[in-house]
C-alpha positions in Angstrom: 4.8 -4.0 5.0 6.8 -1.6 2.7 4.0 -2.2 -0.2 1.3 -1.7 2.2 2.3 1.4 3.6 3.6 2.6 0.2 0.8 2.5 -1.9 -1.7 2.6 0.8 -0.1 6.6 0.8 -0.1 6.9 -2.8 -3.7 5.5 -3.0 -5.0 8.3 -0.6 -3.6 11.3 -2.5 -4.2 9.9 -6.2 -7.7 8.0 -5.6 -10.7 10.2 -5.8 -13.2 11.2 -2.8 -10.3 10.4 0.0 -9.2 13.0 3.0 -5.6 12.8 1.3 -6.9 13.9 -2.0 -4.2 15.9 -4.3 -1.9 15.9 -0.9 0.9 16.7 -3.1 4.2 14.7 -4.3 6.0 15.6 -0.8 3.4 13.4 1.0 4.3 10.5 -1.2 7.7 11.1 -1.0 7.3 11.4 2.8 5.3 8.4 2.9 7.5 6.3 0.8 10.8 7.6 3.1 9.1 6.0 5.8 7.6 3.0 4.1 11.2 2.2 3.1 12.7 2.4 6.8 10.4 0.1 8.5 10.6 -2.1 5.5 14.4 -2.1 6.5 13.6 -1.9 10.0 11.6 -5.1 10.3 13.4 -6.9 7.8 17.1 -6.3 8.7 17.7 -8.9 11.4 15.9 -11.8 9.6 16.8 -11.5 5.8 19.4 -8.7 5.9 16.9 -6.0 4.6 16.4 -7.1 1.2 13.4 -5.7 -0.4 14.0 -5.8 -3.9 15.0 -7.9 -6.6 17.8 -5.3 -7.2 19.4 -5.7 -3.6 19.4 -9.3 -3.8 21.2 -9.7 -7.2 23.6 -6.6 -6.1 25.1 -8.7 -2.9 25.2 -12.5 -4.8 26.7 -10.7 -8.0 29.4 -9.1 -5.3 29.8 -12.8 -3.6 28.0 -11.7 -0.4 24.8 -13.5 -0.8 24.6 -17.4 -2.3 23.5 -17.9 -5.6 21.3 -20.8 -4.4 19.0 -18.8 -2.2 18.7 -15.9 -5.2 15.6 -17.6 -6.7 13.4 -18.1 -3.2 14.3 -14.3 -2.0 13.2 -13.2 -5.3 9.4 -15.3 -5.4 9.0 -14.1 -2.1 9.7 -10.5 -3.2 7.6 -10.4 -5.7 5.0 -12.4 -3.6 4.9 -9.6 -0.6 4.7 -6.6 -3.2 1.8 -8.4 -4.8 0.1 -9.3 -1.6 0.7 -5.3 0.0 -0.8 -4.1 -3.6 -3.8 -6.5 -3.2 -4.5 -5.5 0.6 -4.6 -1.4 -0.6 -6.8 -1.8 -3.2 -9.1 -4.6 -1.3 -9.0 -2.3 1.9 -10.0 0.7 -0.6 -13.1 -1.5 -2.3 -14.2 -2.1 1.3 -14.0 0.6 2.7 -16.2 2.2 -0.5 -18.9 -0.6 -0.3 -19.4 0.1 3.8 -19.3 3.6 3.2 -22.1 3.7 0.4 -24.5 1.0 2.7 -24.4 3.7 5.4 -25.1 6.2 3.7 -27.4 4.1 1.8 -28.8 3.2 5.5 -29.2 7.2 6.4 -31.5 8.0 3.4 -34.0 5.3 4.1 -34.1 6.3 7.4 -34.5 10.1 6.5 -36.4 9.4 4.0 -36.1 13.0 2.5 -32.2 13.5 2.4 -30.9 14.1 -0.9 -27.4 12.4 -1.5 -24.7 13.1 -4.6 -22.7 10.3 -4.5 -19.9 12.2 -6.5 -19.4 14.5 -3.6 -18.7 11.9 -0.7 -15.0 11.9 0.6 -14.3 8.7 2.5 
């Protein structure tokens, strides 16, 4: 959830023809802040909030977290950020494709609208 909502904020103020478009480095802050907490939020009752590699190794290296568990927090780490990266930029390619088909969909209809594709903001 923290990857999704992370980089789903940094996709719409970096990516081209979005609504959040050069938003500025205090949205992604903003949206990171918040990523963060309900990463924590949702994670802190079942797996004692750890999100990264970095927590993980920091409470087994201080004899708080077993060594033998280390390995399957860290696959499924890596597995979730993969996973929250993949749904951004699959959401982003679909959302592109419908986008283009109705628009694609209004000039046949039309028949004499003119449409730069460059100039669409999804």
């Amino acid at each position: 959830m923290m990857m999704i909502i992370g980089n789903g904020v940094v996709a719409n103020i970096v990516l081209p023809k979005t609504k959040g478009n050069n938003g500025g480095l205090i949205s992604i802050v903003l949206g990171w802040t918040i990523a963060v907490f309900v990463g924590v939020y949702i994670s802190s009752s079942s797996s004692g909030a750890h999100l990264n590699p970095a927590v993980t190794i920091a409470f087994a290296t201080a004899g708080k977290f077993d060594w033998g568990l280390v390995p399957m927090y860290l696959l499924a780490q890596l597995t979730g950020s993969m996973m929250g990266a993949f749904l951004v930029w699959f959401t982003r390619t679909i959302l592109m494709k419908v986008k283009m088909q109705q628009i694609n969909w209004l000039v046949f209809l039309q028949g004499r609208l003119s449409v730069d594709y460059h100039k669409i903001s999804l």
